[in-house]
N, C-alpha and C positions, 0 to 999 in steps of 0.2 A: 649164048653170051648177051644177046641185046634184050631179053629177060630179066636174066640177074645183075644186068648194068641198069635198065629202067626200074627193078626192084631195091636196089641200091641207091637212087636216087630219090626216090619214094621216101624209104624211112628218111634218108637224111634232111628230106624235106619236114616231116613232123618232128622231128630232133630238132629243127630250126625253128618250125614253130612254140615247141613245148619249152625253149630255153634250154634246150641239152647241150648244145656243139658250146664249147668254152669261147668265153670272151675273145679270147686271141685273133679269133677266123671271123667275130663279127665287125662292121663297120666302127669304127669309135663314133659316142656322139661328139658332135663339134660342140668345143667351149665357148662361152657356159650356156649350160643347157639349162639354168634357171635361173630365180636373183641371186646377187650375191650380197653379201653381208659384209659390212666396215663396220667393226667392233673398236669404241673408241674409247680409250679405257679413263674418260673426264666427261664430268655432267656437259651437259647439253649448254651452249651460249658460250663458253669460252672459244677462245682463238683458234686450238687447234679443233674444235668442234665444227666452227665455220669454215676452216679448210678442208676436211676432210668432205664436210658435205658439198662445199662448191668442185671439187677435185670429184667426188662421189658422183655429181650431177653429170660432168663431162665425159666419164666413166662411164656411166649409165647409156652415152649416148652410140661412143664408139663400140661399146661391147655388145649392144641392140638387148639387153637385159637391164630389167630395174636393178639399182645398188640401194640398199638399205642401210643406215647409219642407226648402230644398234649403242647406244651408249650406257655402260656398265663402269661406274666410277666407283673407287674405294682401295683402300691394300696397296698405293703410291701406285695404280695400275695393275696390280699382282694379279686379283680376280678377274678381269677382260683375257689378263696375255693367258693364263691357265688354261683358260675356258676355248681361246684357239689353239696354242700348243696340243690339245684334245681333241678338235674338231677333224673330223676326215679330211684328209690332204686332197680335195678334190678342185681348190681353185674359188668352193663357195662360200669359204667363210675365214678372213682377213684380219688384221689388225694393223689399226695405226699403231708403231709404233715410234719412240722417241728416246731421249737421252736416259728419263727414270728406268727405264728397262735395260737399256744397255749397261746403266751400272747396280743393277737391283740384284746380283750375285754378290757383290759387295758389300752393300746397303742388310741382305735379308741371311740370316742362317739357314734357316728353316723354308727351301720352296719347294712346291709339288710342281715343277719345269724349270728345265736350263733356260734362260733369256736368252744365251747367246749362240744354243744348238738346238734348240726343240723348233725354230723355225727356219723357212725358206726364204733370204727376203727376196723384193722385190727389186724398188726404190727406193730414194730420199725422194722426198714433195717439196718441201719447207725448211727456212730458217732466219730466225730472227732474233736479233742481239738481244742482249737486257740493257736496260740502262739504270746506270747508277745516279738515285735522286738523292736529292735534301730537301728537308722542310725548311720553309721559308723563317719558320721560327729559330732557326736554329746558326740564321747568319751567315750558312758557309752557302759561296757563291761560287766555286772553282775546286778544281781535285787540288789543287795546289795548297787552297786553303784547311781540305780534309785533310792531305797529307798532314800540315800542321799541327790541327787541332787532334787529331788521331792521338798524335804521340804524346799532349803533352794533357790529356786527359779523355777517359773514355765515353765512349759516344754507342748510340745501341743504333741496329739495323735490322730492317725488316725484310723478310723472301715469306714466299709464299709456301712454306713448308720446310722441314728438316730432310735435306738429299734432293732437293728438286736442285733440277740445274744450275737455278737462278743460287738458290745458298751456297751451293760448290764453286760456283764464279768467283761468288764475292770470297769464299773463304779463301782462292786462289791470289784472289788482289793484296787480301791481308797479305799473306803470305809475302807476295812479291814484293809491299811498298812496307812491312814492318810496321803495317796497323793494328790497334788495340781498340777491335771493337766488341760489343756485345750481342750476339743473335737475339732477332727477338723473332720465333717462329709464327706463322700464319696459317691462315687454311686459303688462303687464296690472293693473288693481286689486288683485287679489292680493297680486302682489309687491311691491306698493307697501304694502299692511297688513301683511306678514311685518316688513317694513323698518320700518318705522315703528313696531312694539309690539319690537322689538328695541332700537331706538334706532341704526339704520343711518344713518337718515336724520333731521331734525329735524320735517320736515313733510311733510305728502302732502295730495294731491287728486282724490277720486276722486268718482264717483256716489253719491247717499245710501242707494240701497238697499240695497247689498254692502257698506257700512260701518255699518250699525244695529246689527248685532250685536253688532260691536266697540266701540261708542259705548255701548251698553245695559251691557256687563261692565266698562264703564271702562279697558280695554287701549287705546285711542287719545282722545283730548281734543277736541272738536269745538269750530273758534273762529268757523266762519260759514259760511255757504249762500250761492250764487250767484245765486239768484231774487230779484226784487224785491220778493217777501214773503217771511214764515218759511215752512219746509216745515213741514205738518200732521204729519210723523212725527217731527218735531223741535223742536217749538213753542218748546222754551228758548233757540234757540241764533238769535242775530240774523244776519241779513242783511246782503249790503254796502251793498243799496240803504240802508237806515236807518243803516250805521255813515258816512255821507257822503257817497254815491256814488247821489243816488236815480235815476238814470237806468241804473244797474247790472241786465241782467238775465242772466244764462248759465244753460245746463244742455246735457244730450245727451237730444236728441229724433230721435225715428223719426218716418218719416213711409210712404206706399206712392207708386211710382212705376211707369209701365209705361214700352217704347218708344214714340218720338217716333211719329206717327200713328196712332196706335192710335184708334178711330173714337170720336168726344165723346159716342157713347150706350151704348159698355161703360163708358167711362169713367166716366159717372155710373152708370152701374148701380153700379162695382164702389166708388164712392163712398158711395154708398147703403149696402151692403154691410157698408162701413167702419164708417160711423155708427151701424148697427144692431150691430152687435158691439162698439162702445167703451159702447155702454149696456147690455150682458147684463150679470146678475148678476156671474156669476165672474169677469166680465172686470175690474170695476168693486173686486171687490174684492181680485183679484189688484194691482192699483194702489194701492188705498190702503194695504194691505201694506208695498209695494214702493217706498213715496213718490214714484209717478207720479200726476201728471195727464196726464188723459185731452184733446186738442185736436184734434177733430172740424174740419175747414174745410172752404173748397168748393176743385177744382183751383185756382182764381183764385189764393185765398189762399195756397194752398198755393207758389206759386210767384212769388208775391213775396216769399214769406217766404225763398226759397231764394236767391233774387236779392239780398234784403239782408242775410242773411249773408255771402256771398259777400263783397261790397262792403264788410263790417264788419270782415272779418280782413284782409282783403288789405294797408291799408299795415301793420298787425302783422305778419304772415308776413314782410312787405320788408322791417320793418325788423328783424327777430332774425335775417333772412338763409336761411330753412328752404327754401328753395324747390332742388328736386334733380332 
């Protein structure tokens, strides 16, 4: 018997070493056992770029693994989310994601992945109102006075693309205040403040962050915020919730997402992760800078949240017709 129990131990020993005995019986590596990757589906230097890489940094610190910020911009983000929806559900390879995805079911006929099942999320990181400008050319100093001039002759407004958040807000304001205005589409916040201190356009909507500067020199006129409080970096300028609308809330928020099975204990590790990096220092004050707040959740939330937007734009997308 102590033979064929010592010969027995034997093979099982070179089965252990040749990789024969099945996963199951081996030790798991501890996560993550390499970098990980934040796939950000927007060129490099925009807002949610620098959050993700400051969030990415703090990530990098708690998780004792580099994080890489791999940015693949194009397709309203379609190409990035694809590209992880595909990736092995191992925990290494992520996506920021945000509001263009949560409603890009609606927005897109044609996807090779569900947005709102092909992944695991994690958290929300971020979110920041838009604020609703005018050109100084164009006289109007208050929503009171937009309200006005809306109705009694048409006025054009600028977002940073067709279905990006910022143009769903504002088509949401139409909507609620019976404005008559005219989209003028963009490829970016930018263009739409060149325009708008030009006097191209009459009005724009963009993120608060990339507009402080120009609100700070008086080159664009700020007439309201899309949160249902003021923003802290704008404290003068009212809200729509307060101009009549309190059930009014928009901004463009990030959030992290992996692929769909990725196992519910990286998950909350790289959850955990999350929430230890939105309370670092730099990160915290990269935000208030930036006029982010910071919304830490757990996946749960994270993914009803994504569920009810989704739900929130879809008859709007139907009925302005966007869907291609």
């Amino acid at each position: 018997m102590t033979v064929t129990l010592q010969r027995r131990q034997w093979i099982l020993g070179l089965m252990a070493a040749a990789g024969a005995i099945p996963l199951a019986s081996r030790a798991a590596s501890p996560y993550p056992s390499g970098p990980v990757t934040i796939v950000v589906p927007f060129s490099a230097g925009g807002q949610f770029d620098a959050v993700a890489r400051l969030v990415g940094k703090a990530m990098a610190s708690d998780l004792g693994q580099p994080v890489i910020i791999d940015n693949v911009a194009g397709a309203g983000g379609n190409i990035a989310a694809s590209r992880v929806a595909r990736a092995r559900p191992d925990g290494l390879t992520l996506l920021m994601y945000g509001g263009n995805l949560a409603v890009a079911r609606s927005l897109y006929k044609h996807l090779d992945y569900d947005p709102l099942e092909d992944f695991a999320p994690i958290s929300r990181m971020s979110i920041a109102p838009h604020v609703i400008l005018a050109s100084p050319r164009s006289g109007i100093t208050s929503f009171a006075q937009l309200q006005q001039r809306a109705k009694g002759g048409r006025l054009s407004y600028g977002s940073p693309g067709v279905g990006t958040s910022m143009h769903l807000a504002m088509e949401m304001v139409k909507d609620r205040f019976g404005m008559d205005l005219l989209h003028v589409p963009y490829k970016g916040g930018a263009n739409v403040l060149t325009d708008l201190i030009s006097g191209q356009i009459d009005l724009g909507i963009i993120a608060v962050g990339p507009a402080l500067a120009f609100i700070r020199t008086r080159k664009v006129v700020p007439l309201a915020v899309t949160s249902r409080k003021r923003a802290p970096t704008l404290p003068q300028v009212p809200s729509i919730s307060e101009l009549g609308q309190p059930d009014f809330d928009a901004g463009s928020w990030s959030g992290l997402v992996a692929p769909r099975n990725t196992p519910p204990d990286v998950v909350a590790r790289l959850n955990q992760s999350v929430r230890a990096a939105l309370a670092a220092p730099e990160v915290r004050q990269l935000f208030d800078r930036e006029g982010f707040v910071a919304i830490p959740d757990t996946p749960a939330q994270m993914r009803q949240f994504m569920l009810d937007e989704a739900q929130r734009y879809a008859p709007l997308i139907r009925k302005l017709n966007l869907a291609s």
